[in-house]
DOFIKOL-775311 format. One record per residue (C-alpha): x, y, z negated; residue number from 1. Coordinates in steps of 0.02 Angstrom, whole numbers, plus 50000, padded with zeros to 5 digits. Each point is the difference from the previous one (the first is absolute). Layout:
<pt><east>X</east><north>Y</north><up>Z</up><k>NUM</k></pt>
...
REM end
This chain:
<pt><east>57244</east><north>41558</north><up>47763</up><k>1</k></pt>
<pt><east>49878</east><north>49938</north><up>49859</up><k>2</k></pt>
<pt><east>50071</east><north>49823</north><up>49948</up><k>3</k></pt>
<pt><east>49863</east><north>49870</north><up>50039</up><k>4</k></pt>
<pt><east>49887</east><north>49923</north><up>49855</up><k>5</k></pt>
<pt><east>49900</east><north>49815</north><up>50002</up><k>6</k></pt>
<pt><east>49846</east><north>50126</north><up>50011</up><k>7</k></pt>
<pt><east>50062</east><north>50034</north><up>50172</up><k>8</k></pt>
<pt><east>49954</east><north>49837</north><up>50049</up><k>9</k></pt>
<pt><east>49810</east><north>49981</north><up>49940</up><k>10</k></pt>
<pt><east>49937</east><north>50108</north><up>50167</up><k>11</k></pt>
<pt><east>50078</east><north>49931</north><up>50138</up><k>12</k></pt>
<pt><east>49957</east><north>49830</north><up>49929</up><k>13</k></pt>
<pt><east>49820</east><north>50052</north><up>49953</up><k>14</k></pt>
<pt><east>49952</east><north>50051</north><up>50161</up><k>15</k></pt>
<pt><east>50088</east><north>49874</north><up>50081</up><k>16</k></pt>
<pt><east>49870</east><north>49863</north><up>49878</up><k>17</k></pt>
<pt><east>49866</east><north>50130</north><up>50011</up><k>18</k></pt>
<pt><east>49992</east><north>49972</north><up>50218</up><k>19</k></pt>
<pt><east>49981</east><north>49813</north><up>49961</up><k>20</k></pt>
<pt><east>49843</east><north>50035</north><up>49922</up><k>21</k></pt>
<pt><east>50045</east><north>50013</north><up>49823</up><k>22</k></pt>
<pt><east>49968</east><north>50101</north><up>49839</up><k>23</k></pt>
<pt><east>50138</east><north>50035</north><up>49938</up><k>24</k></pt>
<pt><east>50059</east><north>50090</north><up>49808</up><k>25</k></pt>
<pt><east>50161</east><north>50028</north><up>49930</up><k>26</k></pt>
<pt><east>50054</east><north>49944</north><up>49827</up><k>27</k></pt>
<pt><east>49869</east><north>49885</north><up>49952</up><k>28</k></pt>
<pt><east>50048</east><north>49897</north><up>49832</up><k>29</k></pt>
<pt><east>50175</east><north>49970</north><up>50038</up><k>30</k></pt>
<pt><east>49991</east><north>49998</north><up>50189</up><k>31</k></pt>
<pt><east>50083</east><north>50111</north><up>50094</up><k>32</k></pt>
<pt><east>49874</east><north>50011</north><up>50141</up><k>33</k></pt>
<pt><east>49835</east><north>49885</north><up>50009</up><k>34</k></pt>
<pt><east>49893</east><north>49954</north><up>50148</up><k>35</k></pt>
<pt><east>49831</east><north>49929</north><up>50032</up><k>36</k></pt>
<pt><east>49904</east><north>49945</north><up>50132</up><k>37</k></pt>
<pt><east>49818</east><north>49969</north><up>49990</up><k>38</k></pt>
<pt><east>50021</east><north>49838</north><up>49882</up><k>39</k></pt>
<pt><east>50171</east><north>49918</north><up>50053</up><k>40</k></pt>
<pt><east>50132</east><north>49995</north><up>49859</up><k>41</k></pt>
<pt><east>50079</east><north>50171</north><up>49968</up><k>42</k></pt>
<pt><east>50168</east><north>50057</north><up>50091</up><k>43</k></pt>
<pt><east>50135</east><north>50049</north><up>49879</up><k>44</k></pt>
<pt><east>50165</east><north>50107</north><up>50056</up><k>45</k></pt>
<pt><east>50140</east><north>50042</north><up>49882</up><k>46</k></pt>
<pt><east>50122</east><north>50148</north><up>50038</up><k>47</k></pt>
<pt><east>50167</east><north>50011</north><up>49982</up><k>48</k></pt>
<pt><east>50103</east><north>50121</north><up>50109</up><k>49</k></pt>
<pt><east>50144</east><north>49852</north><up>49990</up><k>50</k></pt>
<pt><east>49994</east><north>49835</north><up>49970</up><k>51</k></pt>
<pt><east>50022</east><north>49955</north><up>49834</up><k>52</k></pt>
<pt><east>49997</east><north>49824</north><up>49878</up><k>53</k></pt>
<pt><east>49857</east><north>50103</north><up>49906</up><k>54</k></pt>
<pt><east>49911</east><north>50023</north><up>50157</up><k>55</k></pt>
<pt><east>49987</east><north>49815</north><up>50046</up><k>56</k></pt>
<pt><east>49968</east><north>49970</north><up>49806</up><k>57</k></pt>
<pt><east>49845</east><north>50124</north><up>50005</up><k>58</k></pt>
<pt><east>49928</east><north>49896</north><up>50171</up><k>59</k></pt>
<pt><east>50023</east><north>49839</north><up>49917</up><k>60</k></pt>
<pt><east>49901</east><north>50058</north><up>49857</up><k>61</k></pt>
<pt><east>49850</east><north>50079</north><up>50118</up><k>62</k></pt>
<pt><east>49993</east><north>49807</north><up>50078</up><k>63</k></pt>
<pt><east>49907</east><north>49962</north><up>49826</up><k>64</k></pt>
<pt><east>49854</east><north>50121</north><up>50072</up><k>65</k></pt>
<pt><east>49988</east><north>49942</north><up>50199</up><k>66</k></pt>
<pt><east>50128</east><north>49923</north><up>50109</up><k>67</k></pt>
<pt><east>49991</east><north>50151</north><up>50124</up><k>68</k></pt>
<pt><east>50158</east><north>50091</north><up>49916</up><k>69</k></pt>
<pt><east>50115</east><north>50123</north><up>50106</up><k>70</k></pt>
<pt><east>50158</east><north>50084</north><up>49959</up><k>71</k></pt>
<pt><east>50033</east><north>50153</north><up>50082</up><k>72</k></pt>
<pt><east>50142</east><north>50109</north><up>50004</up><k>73</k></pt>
<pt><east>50086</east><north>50158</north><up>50095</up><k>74</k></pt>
<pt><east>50082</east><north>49944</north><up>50172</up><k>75</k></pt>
<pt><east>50189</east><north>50052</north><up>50025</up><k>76</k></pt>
<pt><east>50110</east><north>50007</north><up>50149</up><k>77</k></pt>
<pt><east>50139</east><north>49911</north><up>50025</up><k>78</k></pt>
<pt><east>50063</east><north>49798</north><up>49999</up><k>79</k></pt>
<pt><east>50025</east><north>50009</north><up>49821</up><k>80</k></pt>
<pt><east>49814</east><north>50027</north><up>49975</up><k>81</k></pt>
<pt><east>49966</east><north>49880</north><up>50131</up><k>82</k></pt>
<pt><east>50098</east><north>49855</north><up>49906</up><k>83</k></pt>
<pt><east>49926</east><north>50041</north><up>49845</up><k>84</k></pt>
<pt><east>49824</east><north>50005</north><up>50067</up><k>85</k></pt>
<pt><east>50004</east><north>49813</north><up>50098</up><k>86</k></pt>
<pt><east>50067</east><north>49939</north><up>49827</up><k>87</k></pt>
<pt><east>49863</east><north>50089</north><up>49897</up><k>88</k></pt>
<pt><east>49858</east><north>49923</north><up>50151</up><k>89</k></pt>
<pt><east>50087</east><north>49829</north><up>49952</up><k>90</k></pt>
<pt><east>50002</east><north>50015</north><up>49817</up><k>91</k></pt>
<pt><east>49793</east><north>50074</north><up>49999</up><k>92</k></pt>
<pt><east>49960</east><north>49872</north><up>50130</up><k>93</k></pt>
<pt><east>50060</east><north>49856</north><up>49876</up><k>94</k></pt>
<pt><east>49897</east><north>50086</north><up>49847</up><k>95</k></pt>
<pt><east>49828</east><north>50025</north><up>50098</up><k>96</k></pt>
<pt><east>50027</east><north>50181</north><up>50039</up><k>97</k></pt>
<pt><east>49963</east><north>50113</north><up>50144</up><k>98</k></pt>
<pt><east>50127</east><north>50154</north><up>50030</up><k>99</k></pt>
<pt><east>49993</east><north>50139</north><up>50091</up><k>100</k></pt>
<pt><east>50089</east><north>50144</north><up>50024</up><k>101</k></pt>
<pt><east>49957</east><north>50195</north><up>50033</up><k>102</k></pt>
<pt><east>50103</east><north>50111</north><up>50110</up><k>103</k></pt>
<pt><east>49990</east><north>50153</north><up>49870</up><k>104</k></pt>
<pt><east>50023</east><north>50124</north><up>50160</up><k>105</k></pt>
<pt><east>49840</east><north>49974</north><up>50100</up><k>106</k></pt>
<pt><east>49900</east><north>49886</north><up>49891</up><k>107</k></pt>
<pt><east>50051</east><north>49820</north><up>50106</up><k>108</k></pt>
<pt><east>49949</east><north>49862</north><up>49909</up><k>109</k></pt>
<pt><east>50083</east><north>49815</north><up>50059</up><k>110</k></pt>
<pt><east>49923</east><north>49852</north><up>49930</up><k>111</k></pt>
<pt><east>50156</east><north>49873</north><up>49985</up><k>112</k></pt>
<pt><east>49912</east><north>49874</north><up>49924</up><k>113</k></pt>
<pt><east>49812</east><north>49937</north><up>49952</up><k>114</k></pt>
<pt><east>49966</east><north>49901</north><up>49845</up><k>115</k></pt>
<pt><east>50002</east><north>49842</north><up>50005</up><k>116</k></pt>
<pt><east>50074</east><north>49816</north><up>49933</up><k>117</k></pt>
<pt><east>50162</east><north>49970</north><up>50082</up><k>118</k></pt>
<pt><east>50105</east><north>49862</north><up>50030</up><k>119</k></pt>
<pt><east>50166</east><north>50037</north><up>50091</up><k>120</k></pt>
<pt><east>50051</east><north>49890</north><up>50129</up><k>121</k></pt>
<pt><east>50185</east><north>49900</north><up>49951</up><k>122</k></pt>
<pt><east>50121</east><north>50020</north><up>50107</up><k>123</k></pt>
<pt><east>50088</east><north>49815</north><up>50026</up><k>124</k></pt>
<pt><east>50127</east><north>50105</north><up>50085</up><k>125</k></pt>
<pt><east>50070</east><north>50105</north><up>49849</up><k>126</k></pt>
<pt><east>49969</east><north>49845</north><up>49895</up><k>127</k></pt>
<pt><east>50130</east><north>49901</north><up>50109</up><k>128</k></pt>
<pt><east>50137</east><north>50183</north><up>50003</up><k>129</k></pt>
<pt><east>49963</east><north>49988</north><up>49813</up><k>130</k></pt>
<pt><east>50049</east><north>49822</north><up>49978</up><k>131</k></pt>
<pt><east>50131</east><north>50004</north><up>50107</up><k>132</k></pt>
<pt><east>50075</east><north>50165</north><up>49907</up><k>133</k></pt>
<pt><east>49997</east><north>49905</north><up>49817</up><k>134</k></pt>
<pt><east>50072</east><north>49818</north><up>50083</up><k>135</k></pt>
<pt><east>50128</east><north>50101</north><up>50058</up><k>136</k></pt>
<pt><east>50046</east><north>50096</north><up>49854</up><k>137</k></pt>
<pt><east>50141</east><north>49918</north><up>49899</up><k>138</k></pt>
<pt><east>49960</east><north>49979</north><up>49829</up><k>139</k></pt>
<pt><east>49908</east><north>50159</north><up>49916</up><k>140</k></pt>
<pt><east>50114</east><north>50148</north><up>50020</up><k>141</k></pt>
<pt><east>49870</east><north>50146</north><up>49980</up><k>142</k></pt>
<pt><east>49885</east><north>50037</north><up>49852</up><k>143</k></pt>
<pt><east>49845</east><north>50013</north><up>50036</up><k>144</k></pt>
<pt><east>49913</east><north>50181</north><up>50026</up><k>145</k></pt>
<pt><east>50161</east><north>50086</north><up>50044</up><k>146</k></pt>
<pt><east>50021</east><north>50114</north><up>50132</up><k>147</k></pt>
<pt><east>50041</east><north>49974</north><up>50179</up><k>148</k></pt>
<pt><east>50159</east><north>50062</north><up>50001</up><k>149</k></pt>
<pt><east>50138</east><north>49875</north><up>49956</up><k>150</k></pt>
<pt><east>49889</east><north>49844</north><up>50012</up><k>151</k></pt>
<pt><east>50092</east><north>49856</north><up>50056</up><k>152</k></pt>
<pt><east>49898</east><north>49914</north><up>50113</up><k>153</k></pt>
<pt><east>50033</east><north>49856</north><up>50097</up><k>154</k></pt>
<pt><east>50100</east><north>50074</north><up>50131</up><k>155</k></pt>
<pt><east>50084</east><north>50107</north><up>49903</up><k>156</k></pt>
<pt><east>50061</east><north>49824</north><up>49932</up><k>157</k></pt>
<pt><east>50049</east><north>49944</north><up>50163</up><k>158</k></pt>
<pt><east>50090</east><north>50150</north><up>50034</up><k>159</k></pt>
<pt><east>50108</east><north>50008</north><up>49838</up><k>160</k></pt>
<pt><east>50043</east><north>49800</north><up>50044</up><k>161</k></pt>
<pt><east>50071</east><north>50084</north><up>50151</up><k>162</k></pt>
<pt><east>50102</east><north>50135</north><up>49930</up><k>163</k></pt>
<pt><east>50073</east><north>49865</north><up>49869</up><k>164</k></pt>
<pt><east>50090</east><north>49905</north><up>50145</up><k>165</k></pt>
<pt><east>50056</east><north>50139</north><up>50084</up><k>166</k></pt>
<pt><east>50066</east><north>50065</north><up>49845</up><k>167</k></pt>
<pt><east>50086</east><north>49836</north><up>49967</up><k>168</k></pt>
<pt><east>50063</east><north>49953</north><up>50152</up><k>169</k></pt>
<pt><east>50009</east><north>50167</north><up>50103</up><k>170</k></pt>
<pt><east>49916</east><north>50037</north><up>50167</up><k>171</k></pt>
<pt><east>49899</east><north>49836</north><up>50061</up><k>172</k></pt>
<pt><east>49873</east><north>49941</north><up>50131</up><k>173</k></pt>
<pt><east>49817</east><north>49997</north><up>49970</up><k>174</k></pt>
<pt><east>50006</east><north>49807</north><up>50043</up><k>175</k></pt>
<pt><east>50130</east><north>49964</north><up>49890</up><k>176</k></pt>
<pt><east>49892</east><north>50102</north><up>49846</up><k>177</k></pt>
<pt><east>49842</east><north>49881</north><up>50047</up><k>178</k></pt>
<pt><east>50081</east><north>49867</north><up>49987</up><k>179</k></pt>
<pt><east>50131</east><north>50034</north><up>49838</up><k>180</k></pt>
<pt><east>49887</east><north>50107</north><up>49894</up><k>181</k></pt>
<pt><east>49822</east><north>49913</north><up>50070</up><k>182</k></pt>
<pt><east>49922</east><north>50177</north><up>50069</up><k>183</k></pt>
<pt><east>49907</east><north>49939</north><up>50146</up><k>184</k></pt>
<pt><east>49989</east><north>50191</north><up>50064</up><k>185</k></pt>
<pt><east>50159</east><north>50051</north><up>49961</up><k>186</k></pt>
<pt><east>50063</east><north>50085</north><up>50162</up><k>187</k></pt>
<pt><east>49835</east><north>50067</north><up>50012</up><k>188</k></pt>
<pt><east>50016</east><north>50087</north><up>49819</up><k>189</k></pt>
<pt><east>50143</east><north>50059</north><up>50044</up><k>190</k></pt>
<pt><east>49958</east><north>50049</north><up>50164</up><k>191</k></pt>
<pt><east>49848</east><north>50107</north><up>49945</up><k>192</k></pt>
<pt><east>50116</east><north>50073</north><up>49864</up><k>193</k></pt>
<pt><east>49856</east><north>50058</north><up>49902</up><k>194</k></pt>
<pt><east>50088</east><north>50071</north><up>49851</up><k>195</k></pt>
<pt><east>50153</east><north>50058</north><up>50094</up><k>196</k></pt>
<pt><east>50096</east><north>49837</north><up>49912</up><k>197</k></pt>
<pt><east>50083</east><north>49939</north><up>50162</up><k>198</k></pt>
<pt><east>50113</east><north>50035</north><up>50149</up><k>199</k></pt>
<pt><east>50031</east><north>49933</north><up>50159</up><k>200</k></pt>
<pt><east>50196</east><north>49995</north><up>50021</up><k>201</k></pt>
<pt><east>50008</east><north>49892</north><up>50176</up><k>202</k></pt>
<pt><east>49857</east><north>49896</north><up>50103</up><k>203</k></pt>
<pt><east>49908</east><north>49881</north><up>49858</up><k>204</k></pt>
<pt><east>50123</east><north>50056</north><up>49852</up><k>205</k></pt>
<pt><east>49917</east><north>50106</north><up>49865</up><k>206</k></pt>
<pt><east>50089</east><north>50050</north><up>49841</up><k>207</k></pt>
<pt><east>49951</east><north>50117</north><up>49857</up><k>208</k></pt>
<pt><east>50007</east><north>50187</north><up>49953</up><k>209</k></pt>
<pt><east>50008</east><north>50095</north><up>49869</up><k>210</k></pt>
<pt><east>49824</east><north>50009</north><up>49962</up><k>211</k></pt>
<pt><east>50009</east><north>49802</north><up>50000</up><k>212</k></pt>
<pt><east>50108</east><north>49992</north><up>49875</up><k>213</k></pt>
<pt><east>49909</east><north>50140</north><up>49895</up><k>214</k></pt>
<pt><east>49835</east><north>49869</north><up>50054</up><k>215</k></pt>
<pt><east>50110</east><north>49857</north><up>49923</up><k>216</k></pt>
<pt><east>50047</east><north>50084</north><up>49828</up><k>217</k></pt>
<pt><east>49810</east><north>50072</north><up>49990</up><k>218</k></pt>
<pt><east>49914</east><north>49850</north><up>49988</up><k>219</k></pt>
<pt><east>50116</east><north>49873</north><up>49934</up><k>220</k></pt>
<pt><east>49978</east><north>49824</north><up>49997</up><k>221</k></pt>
<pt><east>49811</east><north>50047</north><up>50082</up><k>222</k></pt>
REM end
C-alpha cells in the first residue's frame, strides 16, 4: 500500500472548488492550492495530511493575502481523530480559518468550518465550576502545568480530612467527620469511595484501608 503524500490531497479538493465554479492551480507563490472566482478575493487551501502547529502557522500567514484561508488535512477513523479534529475546528475558528478535511479513500471532502471572525460564546456555567473548584482548594498544593495525575484537588482535600480522623480515632460516622473535621460531604466521600480510601464496617461507620493509609503518607500534610 503506497503511503499517502499532501499531493494526495490537491484533487479531491480541486474538483471539489472546481464544481463551485472556480479556477483552480496548485502551488501558486507559497499557496498550497489557490482559487478564483470571476473577481471575488482568491480561495487559499493549505495541506497537511495531519494537523500540525506549522500548518496553522502557514494559514495565519496566507490571512496577509485574503481572509478566505482553509486548512485541509487527511480524515482518520476513530475517536482519537475525532477529538483532535473538534479541537483543531476550535483553535482555526478563533484564528479566522476555514478547515476541511479529505477522506483520502474516495475523495470526500467535509468542510468543518468557513472563515470567518469568531467570538466564542462564555459559558457562565464553567465560570461558576471553575470558581467554585479554586474557593475550594486549600491553599496552593499543585504547581501549575503538571499533569493530571496526582493533583490534589479540592476533594481530594476533603477526602484526605477524612482519612486523618479515621486514622486518629478509628472507624467513625460520616456525621461525626462533618462536624469534627468540617467536611460537609463526608459520608458522601466516603460513600462514593472514589480512590478505594474507605470501608464500610457497620450501617453509617466507615473506616480506612490500606490504600488510605498509602493515600495518607502520599500526600502528606496536602
Amino acid at each position: 500500500m503506497t503511503k499517502p503524500r499532501e499531493t494526495d490531497l490537491y484533487l479531491p479538493i480541486k474538483a471539489f472548488l472546481q464544481r463551485q465554479g472556480y479556477d483552480v492551480k496548485g502551488e501558486v507563490g507559497a499557496a498550497d492550492v489557490v482559487a478564483r472566482k470571476g473577481d471575488s478575493p482568491p480561495v487559499i487551501v493549505e495541506l497537511k495530511l495531519a494537523f500540525s502547529l506549522t500548518l496553522f502557522h502557514q494559514g495565519v500567514a496566507r490571512l496577509a493575502v485574503t481572509d478566505h484561508v482553509y486548512l485541509a488535512v487527511a480524515h482518520k477513523p476513530g475517536k482519537l481523530f475525532q477529538r483532535t479534529l473538534k479541537d483543531n475546528v476550535k483553535l482555526g475558528r478563533r484564528l479566522g480559518l476555514g478547515l476541511m478535511t479529505v477522506r483520502l479513500r474516495d475523495g470526500h471532502i467535509e468542510v468543518h468550518a468557513d472563515p470567518g471572525p469568531y467570538a466564542p460564546r462564555k459559558s457562565k456555567k464553567k465560570q461558576a465550576q471553575l470558581l467554585r473548584a479554586f474557593d475550594r482548594l486549600q491553599g496552593d498544593p499543585n504547581d501549575g502545568g503538571a499533569t493530571r495525575h496526582g493533583i490534589v484537588t479540592g476533594y481530594r482535600q476533603d477526602a484526605l480530612r477524612c482519612a486523618r480522623f479515621l486514622a486518629v480515632h478509628g472507624p467513625s460516622a460520616g456525621a461525626k467527620i462533618k462536624a469534627w473535621a468540617e467536611v460537609p460531604d463526608a459520608t458522601r466521600i466516603m460513600a462514593d469511595d472514589h480512590y478505594g480510601w474507605f470501608q464500610r464496617v457497620q450501617r453509617g461507620i466507615y473506616d480506612l484501608t490500606d490504600a488510605g493509609r498509602k493515600g495518607l503518607a502520599d500526600y502528606g500534610d496536602t
